[in-house]
VOZAMI-549056 format. One record per residue (C-alpha): x, y negated, z. Coordinates in steps of 0.1 Angstrom, whole numbers, plus 5000, padded with zeros to 4 digits. Each point is the difference from the previous one (the first is absolute). Example, Ala and Ser with C-alpha at 12.3 -4.5 7.8 and 13.67 -1.06 7.14 Angstrom:
<sites>
512350455078;501449664993;
</sites>
This chain:
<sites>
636071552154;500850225031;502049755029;503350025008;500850185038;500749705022;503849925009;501150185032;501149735030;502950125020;499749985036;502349705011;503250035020;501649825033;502550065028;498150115030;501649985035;500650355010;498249945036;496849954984;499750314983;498450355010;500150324989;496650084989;497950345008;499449984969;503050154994;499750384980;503850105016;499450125032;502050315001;503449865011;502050344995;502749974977;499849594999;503149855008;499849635011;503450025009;501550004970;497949804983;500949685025;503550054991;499249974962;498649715007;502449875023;502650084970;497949824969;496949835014;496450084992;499650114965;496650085006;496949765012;497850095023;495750054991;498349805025;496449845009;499149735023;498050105028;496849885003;497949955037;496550115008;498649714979;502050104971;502849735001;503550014997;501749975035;503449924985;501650375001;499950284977;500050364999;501850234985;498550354975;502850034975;504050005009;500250175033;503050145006;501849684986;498349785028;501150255022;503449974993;500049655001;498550015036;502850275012;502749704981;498249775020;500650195034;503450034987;500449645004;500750034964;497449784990;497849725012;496550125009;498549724983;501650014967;498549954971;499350324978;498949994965;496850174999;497150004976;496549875012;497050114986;496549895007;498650115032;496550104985;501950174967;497650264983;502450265003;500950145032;502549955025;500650375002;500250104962;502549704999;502050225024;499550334981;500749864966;503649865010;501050325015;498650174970;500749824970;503750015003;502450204980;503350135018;503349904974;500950304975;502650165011;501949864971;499249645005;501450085035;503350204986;500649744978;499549705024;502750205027;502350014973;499749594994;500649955037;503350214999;501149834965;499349695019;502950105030;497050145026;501750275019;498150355001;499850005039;498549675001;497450084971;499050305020;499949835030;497549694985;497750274984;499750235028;501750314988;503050184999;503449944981;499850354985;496449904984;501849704986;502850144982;497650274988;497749714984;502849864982;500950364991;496450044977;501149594989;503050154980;497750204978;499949934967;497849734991;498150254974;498950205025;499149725025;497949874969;498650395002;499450055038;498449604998;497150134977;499350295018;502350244974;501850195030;499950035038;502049895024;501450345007;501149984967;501749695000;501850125035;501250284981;501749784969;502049795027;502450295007;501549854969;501249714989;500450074964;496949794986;500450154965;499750395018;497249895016;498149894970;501450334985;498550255029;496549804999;500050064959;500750375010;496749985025;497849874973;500450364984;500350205032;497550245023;502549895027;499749615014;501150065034;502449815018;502050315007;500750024958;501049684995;502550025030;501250264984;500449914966;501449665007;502750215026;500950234979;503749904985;501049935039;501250235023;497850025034;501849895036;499450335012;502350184970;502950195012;502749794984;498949685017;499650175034;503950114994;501049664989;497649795021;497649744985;501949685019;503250114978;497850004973;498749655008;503249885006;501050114963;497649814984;497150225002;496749944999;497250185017;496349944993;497550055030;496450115002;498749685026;496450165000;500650425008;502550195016;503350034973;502150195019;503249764997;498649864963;501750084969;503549944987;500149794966;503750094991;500550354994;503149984983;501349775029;499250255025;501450304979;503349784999;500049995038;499350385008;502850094976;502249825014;499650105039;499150324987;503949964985;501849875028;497950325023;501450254977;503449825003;499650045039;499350365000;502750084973;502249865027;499750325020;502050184970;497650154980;500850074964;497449824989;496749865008;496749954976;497749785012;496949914986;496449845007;498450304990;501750374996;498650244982;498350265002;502250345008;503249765002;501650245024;499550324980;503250174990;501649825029;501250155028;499949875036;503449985019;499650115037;499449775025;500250025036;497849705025;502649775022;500050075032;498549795025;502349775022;499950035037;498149695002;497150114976;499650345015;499449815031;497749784985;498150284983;499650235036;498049665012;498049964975;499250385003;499249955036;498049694997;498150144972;499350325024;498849785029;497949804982;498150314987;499650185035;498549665013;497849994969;499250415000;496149945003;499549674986;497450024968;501649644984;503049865012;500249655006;501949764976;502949935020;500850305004;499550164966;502149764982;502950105027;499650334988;499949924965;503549775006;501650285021;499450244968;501349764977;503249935015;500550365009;499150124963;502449704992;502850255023;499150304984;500549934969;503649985001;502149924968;501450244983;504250114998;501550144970;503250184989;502249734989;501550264972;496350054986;499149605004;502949964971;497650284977;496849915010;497149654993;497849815013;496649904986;499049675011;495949914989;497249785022;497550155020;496049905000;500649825027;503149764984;502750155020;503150164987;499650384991;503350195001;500950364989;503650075010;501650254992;499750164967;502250194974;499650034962;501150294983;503049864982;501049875037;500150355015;503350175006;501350204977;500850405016;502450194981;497850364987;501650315005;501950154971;501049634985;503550095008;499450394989;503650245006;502149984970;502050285015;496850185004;501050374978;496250134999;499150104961;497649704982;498250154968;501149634989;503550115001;502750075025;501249735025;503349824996;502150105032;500649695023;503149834996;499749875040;497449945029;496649864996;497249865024;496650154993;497049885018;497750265016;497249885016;501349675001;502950025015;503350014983;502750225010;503550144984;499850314981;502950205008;502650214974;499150304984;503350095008;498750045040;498050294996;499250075035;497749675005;496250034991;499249754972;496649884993;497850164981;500449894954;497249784997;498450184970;499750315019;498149825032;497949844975;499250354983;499450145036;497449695009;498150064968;499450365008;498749865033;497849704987;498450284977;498950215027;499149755026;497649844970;498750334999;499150065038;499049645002;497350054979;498650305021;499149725030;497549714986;500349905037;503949935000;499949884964;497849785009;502549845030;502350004981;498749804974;498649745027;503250015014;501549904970;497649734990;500549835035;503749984998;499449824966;496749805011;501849925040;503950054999;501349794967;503150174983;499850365022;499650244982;500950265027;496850234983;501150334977;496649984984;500649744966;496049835003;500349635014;497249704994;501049834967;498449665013;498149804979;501449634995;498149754993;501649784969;497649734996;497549925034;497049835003;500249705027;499150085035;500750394995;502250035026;497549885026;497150224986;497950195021;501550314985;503349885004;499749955036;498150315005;503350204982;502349795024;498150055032;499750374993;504149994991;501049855026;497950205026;501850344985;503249875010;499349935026;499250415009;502850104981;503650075012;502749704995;502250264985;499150214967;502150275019;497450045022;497149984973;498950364997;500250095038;497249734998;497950124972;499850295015;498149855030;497449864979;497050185003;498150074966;498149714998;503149745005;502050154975;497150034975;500049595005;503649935001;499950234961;496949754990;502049705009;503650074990;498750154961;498049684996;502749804996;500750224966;496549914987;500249824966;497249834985;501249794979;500149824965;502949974985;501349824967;501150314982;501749774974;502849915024;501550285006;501150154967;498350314996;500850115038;496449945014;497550114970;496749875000;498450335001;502150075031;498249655018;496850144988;500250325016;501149835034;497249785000;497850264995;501350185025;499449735029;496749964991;499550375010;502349905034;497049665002;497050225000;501450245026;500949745023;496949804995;501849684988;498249685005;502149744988;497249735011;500450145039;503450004991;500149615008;500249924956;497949714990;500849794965;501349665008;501849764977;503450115011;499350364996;498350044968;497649714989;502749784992;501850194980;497950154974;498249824973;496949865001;498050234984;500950255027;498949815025;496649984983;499850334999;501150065037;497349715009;496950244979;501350285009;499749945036;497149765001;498050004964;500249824964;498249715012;502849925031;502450064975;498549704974;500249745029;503450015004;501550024967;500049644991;502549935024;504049974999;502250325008;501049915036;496549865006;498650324988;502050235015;499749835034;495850024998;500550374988;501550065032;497449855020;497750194980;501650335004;500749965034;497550265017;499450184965;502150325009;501249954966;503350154983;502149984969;500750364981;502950045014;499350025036;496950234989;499550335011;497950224966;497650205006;499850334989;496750224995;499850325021;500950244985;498650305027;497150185005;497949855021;500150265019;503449985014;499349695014;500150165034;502850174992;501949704991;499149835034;501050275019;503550044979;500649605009;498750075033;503350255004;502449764985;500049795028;501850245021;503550124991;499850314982;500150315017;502850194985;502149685013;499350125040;501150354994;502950235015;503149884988;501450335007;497450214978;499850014962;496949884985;497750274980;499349934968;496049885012;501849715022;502049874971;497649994976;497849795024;502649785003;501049964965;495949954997;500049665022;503349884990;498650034959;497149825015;
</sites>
């Protein structure tokens, strides 16, 4: 019968003055970097020894024990307890709890000293969450707790930040089910039932960073760094009873806002009482929005406007600013890098004198009473105003000529003979209305019978169509002329050519289209054409007519896109007025315009999100998007889960997939040319670049036949 292993005998323990003790050379810490005695003292100082010391007696040449002992294991504490002793903060003799073991002991002083600096485990960090959360339940202050352990407030609240986890997960990240990363990323919320939610999601997920679960658990609030709360201010927000959760472990940029509908509360109503303020300058009315719409000035005209003047005072102001600026530049002529100082004067001096410049602007009080104002929020939260703005209905009405025709006018109508006029009349010619005189007074001119002027003009519009046609190069001013008035100068229609830009509006919009990359491209490129063309439409043609070849060519391109339609539309609404087929054709149509232009949608700046597409189709579609983009297999991993939850991985997985529903594809078509026209194909689109030639000629010269068939060639192109 085998023996049992002998019982283990615990070395003994006693109180030891502290004077007899020395630190041993047996000792393994010797590197002192990084070992703060310090702090350790006033631990002790706070709570005592919790430790005991690992000592020896000391034994003489002969081998006996000369009273003291020595001291391999527990270092740093005797350390601290000698600098508490030079503090006068303790006696130097008092007793210190230490355990003795035999001087002759089989195992070394030195592996004593290695195993006690080895065999030690540091707290999990959610023992040590847990036990700060204790200390505050028990009334600790946060400063004080972070002043005890040696660390920073900020690393306190962020440890009783992971303590209001859910207990799940705790249970989770205990047993080694998630990292701490992880569990960082589930205290941006405090819902615990979310949180179980989101880590059920990652069970079934590619995606377990802590960048997705930030997101999914943030994605019903609004972020700090949203437009609306920049307008309304996130301390008005707090003040109302909102709540904003915080990211205590990365950069959040102002957290997120829990209360949407809170906030949306307070934009409206100092969106309200802003619109209120600027209908107070007497405008007729004001529309003010979050977000306008795309192409929410088109069919709107712009009232003139005029800068106000400077006062004496700013004009002053202004010349100084000039000067400085000036000097500061000479003195700085052939420096490479200018030093701080004097940069950021610079950058001040054109700030305020941009904030001079830009003057307000003065309108015609009779046109204010006609004319809007849109009211909408800029990227940056500040207000966004458009004054000055008349609808249609709004315009003044102008009398036409002939509304007040002659009755006394005797000329023969094959409708039948006039009725001779019983007294006076006004007629209005050319807009202004005058007193026809008697018949009777035969020796003043009367105005010509309106029927005959209007047979006389025909014969004139006939023959003018006629020689028009014979210049391309005119025709084709004229018909840029035309479109500019409509594209630049709303509601003139000083043009005698009937072609304007039918502009295509935009019923139903997907969000974020008015801050597309294509709409700002088509609003930068707007708004640098007005600024080469003349404030008056009087003046338009004058203008055109000092555009070279190239510019007009671009201003055409520009002002006819705005008639491109692409798109869909529910024939069914409109009662037989839009047919089906019609759609069809259109449709077709731009995807012959798509392939011309090289149409990328993708470089376009379109991606599927959940707010754009995956949201709002049903599941199986998003299945499909999934294989189509990825494969089959991707596909089969995600369709397990819920709608949103699906959707909201489908966008992750689509994210760099270039992929795109039907309707924003381009077909393909096979060529259908030789092969060996390719060259000549090149070349043609080589040529198309340019403006056609027959556009450059001599106004004054006729075209021969060869000129206008080369032109009719590229325009049917």
């Amino acid at each position: 019968m085998a023996k049992a292993a002998p019982k283990i005998v615990l070395s003994s323990a006693r109180d030891i003055p502290l004077d007899l003790i020395d630190l041993s050379q047996s000792n393994v810490r010797r590197v002192k970097a990084g070992v703060s005695i310090e702090a350790l003292a006033d631990d002790i100082a706070r709570r005592g020894l919790l430790q005991s010391l690992n000592v020896r007696p000391t034994l003489n040449d002969e081998g006996q024990e000369t009273g003291r002992f020595h001291l391999p294991a527990g270092g740093r504490r005797f350390r601290a307890l000698e600098l508490l002793v030079k503090r006068k903060r303790l006696a130097k003799n008092a007793p210190v709890p230490c355990i003795v073991k035999d001087a002759n002991d089989p195992i070394s002083a030195e592996e004593d000293s290695l195993a006690e600096n080895t065999h030690r485990e540091q707290l999990h960090p959610l023992d040590q969450f847990r036990s700060m959360k204790r200390l505050v339940d028990q009334g600790d202050d946060i400063e004080a707790i972070a002043a005890t352990f040696m660390t920073t407030p900020a690393v306190v609240r962020q440890r009783l930040k992971l303590a209001s986890v859910s207990p799940a997960l705790h249970e989770i990240y205990a047993e080694d089910g998630m990292t701490l990363d992880q569990l960082m990323a589930f205290s941006v919320s405090e819902d615990h039932a979310r949180q179980e939610q989101v880590w059920e999601l990652l069970a079934h997920s590619w995606n377990k960073e802590s960048s997705f679960i930030r997101s999914r658990l943030t994605e019903n609030t609004v972020r700090a760094s949203d437009k609306r709360v920049l307008f309304v201010g996130i301390d008005a927000y707090a003040e109302a009873g909102g709540c904003v959760l915080r990211d205590l472990f990365e950069a959040d940029d102002g957290g997120w806002l829990q209360d949407a509908a809170l906030l949306d509360t307070l934009v409206a109503a100092k969106l309200q009482a802003d619109a209120e303020r600027i209908g107070g300058e007497g405008w007729k009315w004001v529309t003010a929005a979050v977000d306008l719409p795309y192409g929410h000035l088109n069919s709107l005209r712009e009232i003139d406007s005029d800068p106000a003047a400077l006062t004496d005072a700013e004009s002053a102001r202004a010349e100084a600013l000039t000067a400085e600026g000036n000097a500061i530049e000479a003195n700085y002529e052939d420096v490479e890098e200018l030093p701080e100082d004097v940069a950021a004067r610079i950058e001040a001096i054109d700030e305020e004198l941009a904030g001079l410049i830009e003057r307000p602007r003065t309108y015609d009080p009779r046109e204010i009473g006609i004319a809007g104002a849109f009211v909408s929020l800029d990227t940056d939260g500040s207000l966004f105003v458009e004054r000055g703005w008349v609808r249609a209905e709004d315009e003044p009405q102008v009398a036409e000529p002939g509304d007040d025709e002659a009755e006394g006018d005797q000329s023969v109508d094959p409708i039948g003979p006039q009725q001779p006029a019983a007294r006076s009349t006004v007629v209005t010619v050319g807009g202004v209305a005058v007193d026809e005189p008697d018949d009777d007074d035969e020796q003043i001119i009367k105005p010509l019978p309106d029927r005959l002027v209007s047979e006389l003009t025909a014969h004139r519009t006939l023959a003018l169509q006629d020689a028009f046609a014979a210049s391309p190069s005119t025709a084709f001013a004229a018909v840029l002329h035309a479109m500019v008035l409509s594209s630049f100068y709303h509601g003139r229609t000083e043009s005698c050519v009937g072609i304007s830009v039918t502009r295509t509006s935009f019923a139903n919009q997907a969000p974020g289209m008015k801050d597309s990359s294509s709409a700002r491209s088509i609003a930068a490129r707007h708004e640098a054409w007005e600024k080469r063309l003349p404030d008056s439409d009087k003046d338009l043609w004058d203008a055109l007519m000092l555009l070279d070849g190239v510019d007009q060519a671009a201003l055409f391109a520009h002002c006819a896109a705005f008639g491109v339609n692409a798109l869909w539309e529910a024939t069914s609404r409109y009662d037989g007025r839009v047919s089906a087929h019609g759609v069809e054709r259109r449709l077709a149509h731009s995807h012959v315009l798509a392939r011309a232009v090289g149409l990328d949608m993708v470089a376009a700046g379109w991606k599927p999100t959940v707010e754009n597409y995956l949201g709002r189709v049903a599941k199986p579609r998003i299945l499909i998007a999934v294989a189509e983009a990825r494969d089959d297999h991707t596909a089969g991993l995600i369709d397990h889960l819920k709608k949103g939850d699906m959707a909201r991985e489908a966008e992750r997985l689509l994210a760099d997939a270039d992929w795109l529903p039907e309707p924003l594809r381009t077909p393909a078509i096979e060529d259908a040319f030789d092969p060996a026209a390719v060259d000549q194909d090149e070349a043609a689109d080589a040529d198309a670049e340019a403006l056609p030639a027959f556009l450059g000629g001599d106004d004054d010269q006729p075209a021969d036949e060869d000129d206008l068939s080369e032109g009719y060639a590229i325009a049917a192109e």
